[in-house]
C-alpha positions as CSV (number, residue, x, y, z in Angstrom):
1,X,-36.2,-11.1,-18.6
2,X,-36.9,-15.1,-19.2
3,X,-40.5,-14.7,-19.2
4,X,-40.3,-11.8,-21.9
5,X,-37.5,-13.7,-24.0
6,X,-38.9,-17.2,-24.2
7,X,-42.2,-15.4,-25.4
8,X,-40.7,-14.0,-28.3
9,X,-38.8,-16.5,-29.4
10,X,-41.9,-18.7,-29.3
11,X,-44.0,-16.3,-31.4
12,X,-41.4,-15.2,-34.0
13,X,-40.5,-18.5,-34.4
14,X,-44.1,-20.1,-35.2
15,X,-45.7,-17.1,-37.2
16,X,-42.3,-16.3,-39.4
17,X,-44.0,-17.7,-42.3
18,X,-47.2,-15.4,-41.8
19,X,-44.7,-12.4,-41.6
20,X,-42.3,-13.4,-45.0
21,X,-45.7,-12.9,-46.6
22,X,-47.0,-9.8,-45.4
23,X,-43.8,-8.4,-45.7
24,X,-43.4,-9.6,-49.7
25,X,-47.1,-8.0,-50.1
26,X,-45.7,-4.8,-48.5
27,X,-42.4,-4.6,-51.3
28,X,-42.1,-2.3,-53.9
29,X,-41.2,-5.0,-56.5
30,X,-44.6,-7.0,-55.4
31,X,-45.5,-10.6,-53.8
32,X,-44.6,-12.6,-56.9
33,X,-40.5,-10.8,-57.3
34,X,-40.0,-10.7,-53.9
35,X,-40.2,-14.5,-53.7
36,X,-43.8,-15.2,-53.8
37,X,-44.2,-18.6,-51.7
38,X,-40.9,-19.6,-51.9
39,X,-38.1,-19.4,-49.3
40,X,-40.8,-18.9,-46.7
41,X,-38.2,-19.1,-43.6
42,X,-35.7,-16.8,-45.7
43,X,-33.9,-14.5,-42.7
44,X,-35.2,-17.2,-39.9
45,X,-31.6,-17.0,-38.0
46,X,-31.7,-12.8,-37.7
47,X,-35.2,-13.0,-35.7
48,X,-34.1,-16.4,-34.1
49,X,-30.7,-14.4,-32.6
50,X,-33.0,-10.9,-32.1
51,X,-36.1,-12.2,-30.0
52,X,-35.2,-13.3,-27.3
53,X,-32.8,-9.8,-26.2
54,X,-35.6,-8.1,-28.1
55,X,-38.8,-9.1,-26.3
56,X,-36.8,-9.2,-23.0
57,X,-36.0,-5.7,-23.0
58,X,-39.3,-4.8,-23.8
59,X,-40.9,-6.5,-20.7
60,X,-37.7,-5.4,-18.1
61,X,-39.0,-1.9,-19.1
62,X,-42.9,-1.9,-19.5
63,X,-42.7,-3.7,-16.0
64,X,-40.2,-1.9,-14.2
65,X,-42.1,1.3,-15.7
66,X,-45.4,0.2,-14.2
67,X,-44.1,-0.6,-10.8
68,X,-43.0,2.9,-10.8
69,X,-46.0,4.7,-12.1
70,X,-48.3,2.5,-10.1
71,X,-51.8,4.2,-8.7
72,X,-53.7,1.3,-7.5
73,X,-55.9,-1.0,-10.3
74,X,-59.0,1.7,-10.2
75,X,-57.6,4.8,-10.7
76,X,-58.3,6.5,-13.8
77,X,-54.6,7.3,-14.5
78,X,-54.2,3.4,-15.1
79,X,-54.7,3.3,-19.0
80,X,-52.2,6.3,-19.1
81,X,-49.3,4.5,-17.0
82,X,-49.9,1.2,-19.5
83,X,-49.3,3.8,-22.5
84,X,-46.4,5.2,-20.9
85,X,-44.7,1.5,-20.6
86,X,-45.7,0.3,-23.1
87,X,-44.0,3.3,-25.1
88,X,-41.2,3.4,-23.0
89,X,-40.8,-0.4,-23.6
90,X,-40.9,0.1,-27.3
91,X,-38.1,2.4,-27.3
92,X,-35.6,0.2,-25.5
93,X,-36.8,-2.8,-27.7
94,X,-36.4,-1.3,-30.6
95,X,-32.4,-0.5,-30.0
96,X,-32.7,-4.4,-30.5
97,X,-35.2,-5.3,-32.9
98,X,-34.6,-2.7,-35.7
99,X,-30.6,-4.2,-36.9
100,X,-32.5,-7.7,-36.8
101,X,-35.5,-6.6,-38.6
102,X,-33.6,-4.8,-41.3
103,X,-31.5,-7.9,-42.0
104,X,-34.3,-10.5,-41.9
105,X,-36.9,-8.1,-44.0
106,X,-34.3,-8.0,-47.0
107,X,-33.6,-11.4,-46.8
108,X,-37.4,-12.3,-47.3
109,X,-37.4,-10.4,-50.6
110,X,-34.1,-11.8,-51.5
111,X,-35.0,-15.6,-50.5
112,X,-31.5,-16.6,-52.1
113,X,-29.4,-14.6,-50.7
114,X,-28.4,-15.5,-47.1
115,X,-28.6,-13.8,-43.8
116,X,-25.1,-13.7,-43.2
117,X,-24.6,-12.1,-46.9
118,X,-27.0,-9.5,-46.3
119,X,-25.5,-8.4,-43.0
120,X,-22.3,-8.1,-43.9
121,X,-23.0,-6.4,-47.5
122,X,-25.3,-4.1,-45.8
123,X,-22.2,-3.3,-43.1
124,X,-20.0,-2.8,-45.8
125,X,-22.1,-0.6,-47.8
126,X,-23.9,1.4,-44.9
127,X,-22.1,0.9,-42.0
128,X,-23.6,0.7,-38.5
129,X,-26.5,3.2,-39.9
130,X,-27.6,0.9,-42.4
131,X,-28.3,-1.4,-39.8
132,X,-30.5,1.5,-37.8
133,X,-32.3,2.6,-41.2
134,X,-36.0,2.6,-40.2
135,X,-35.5,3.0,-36.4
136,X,-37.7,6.5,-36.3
137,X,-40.7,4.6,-38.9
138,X,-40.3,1.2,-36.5
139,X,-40.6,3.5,-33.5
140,X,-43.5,5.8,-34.6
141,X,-45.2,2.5,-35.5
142,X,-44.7,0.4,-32.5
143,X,-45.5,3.2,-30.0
144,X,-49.1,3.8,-31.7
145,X,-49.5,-0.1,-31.8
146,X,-48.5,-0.2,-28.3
147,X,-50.8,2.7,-27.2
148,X,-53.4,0.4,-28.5
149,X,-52.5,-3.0,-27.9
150,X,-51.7,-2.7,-23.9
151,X,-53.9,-0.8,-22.6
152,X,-56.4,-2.4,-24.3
153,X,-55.1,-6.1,-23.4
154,X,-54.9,-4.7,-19.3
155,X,-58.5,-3.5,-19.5
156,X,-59.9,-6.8,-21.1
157,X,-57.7,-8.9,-18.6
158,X,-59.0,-6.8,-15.2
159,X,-63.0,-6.8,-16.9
160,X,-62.3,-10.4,-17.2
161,X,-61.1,-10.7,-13.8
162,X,-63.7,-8.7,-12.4
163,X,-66.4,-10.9,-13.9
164,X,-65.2,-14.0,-12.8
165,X,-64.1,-13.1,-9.7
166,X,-60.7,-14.0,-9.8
167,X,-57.6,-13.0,-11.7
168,X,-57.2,-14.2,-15.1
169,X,-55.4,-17.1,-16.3
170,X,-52.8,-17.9,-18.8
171,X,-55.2,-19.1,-21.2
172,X,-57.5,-15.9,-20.5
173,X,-54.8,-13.6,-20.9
174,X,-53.8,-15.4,-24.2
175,X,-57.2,-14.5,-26.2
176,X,-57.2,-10.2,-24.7
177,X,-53.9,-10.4,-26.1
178,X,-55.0,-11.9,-29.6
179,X,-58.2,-9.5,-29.9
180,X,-56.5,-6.5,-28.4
181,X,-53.3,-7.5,-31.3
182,X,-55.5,-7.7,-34.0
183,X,-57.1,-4.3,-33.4
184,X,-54.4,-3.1,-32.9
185,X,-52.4,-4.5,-35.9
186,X,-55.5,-3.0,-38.2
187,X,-55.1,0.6,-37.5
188,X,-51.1,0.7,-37.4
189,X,-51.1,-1.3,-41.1
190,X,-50.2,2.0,-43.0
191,X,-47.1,3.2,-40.8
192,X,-45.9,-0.6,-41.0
193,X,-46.1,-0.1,-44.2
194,X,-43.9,3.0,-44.5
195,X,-41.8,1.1,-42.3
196,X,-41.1,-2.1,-44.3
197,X,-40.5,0.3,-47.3
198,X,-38.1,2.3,-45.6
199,X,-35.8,-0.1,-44.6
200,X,-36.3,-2.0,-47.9
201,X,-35.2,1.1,-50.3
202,X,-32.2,1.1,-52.1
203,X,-29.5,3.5,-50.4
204,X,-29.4,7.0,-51.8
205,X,-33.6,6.6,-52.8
206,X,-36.0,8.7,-51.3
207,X,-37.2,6.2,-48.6
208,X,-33.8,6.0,-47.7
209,X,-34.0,8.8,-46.0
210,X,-36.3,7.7,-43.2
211,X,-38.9,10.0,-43.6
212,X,-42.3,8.5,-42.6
213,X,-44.5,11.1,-43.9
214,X,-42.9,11.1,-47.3
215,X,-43.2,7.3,-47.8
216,X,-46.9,7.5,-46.9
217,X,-47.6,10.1,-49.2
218,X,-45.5,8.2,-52.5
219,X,-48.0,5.2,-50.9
220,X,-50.8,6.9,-51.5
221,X,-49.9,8.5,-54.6
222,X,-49.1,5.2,-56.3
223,X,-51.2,2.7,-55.1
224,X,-53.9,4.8,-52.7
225,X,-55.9,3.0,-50.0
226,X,-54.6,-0.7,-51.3
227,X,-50.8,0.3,-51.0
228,X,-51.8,1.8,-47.5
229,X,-53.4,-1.3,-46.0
230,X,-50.8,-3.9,-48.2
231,X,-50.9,-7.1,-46.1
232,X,-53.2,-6.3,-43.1
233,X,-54.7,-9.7,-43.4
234,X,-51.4,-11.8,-43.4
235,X,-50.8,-8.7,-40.5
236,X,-53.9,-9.2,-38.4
237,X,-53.6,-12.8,-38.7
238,X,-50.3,-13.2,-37.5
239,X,-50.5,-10.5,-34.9
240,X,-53.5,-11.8,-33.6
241,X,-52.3,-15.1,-33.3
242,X,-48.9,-13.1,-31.9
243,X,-50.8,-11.8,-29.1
244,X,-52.2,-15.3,-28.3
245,X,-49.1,-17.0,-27.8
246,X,-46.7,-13.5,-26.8
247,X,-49.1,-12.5,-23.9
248,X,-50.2,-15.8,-23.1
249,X,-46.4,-17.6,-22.7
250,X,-45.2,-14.2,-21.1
251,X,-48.4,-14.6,-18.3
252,X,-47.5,-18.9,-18.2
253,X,-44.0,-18.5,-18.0
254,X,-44.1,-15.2,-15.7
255,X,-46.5,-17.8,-12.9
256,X,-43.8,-20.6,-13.5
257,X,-40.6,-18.7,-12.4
258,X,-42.4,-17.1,-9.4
């Protein structure tokens, strides 16, 4: 739980800036109206108060999950328990992360309105379910992502491992979780994409409904391949370096406390 927490805080934190970008690239009203440059750290206190729960949750479960499903590090069922977990993981998490995403997303295309203003207005014109709008297109995105990401991360960790003859270190861990992010982060662009739209659409629109495969296909209607892959650089980037420091301060932290 403190390993898990203190990683996300540390990586939401730092890269907020990357993902206020990549999020006003992803808006319907463009970069430039949703604030361009300005009020970079616009919704800072809803992922400051969200992380730490968030991420924690995550790694209770993918852990715990694991432990359960072990079969020893060579059997060929291992990439499929770290999918599981990972997935699982997600789930959980995401009970978490989707009322704190919702409210720090809007406020980083409204950079003048505060976070505390855009929570209650969106209680008091959505209710609870306002809060929860995007949960399905966050959870069909992350599980993909993390189908991708862990397993991938595990495999370059034990190769690693096996090559120097020794398990890997903090460090070590750090860079397989920034390539295996980054990967990951390119091919899941589109459904973060529906996702940020979603959960950005005015209440009563067609997005608003939550349907993923509606909002890919008005994507790709409008804008085509572009609109499908807005912001994969600021994403990659900030994933990538997400992986680095997530992973890594999970793996640091994790030796620390035991």
């Amino acid at each position: 739980l403190k390993a898990g927490g203190v990683a996300g805080v540390c990586v939401d934190l730092i890269l907020f800036p990357l993902d206020t970008v990549k999020t006003r690239l992803q808006s319907p009203q463009g970069f430039r109206k949703a604030g361009g440059f300005r009020g970079i750290y616009a919704g800072v206190p809803s992922t400051a108060i969200g992380s730490f729960p968030n991420a924690a949750a995550f790694f209770i479960t993918y852990e715990n999950v694991k432990s359960m499903l072990h079969h020893g590090p060579t059997s060929y069922l291992t990439p499929a328990t770290h999918m599981l977990a990972a997935s699982l993981g997600e789930v959980v998490a995401c009970l978490i992360r989707v009322p704190s995403e919702v409210v720090k997303q809007r406020a980083q295309v409204s950079p003048f309105l505060g976070t505390f203003r855009i929570l209650s207005h969106t209680l008091y014109h959505e209710g609870i379910q306002g809060l929860y709008r995007g949960y399905k297109s966050t959870v069909l995105r992350e599980i993909p992502f993390s189908l991708v990401q862990f397993p991938l991360w595990e495999s370059l960790k034990d190769l690693w491992s096996w090559k120097q003859g020794h398990v890997v270190d903090s460090w070590q861990s750090a860079v397989c979780g920034a390539f295996a992010g980054g990967f990951a982060a390119a091919v899941t662009t589109p459904l973060d994409v529906a996702k940020t739209r979603i959960m950005l659409a005015k209440a009563g629109s067609s997005n608003a409904s939550g349907n993923v495969l509606a909002a890919l296909g008005d994507i790709w209607r409008t804008q085509g391949l572009s609109g499908l892959f807005a912001g994969v650089v600021p994403r990659m980037a900030a994933i990538s370096l997400g992986g680095f420091i997530f992973l890594g301060t999970y793996e640091k932290t994790h030796q620390l406390l035991l």
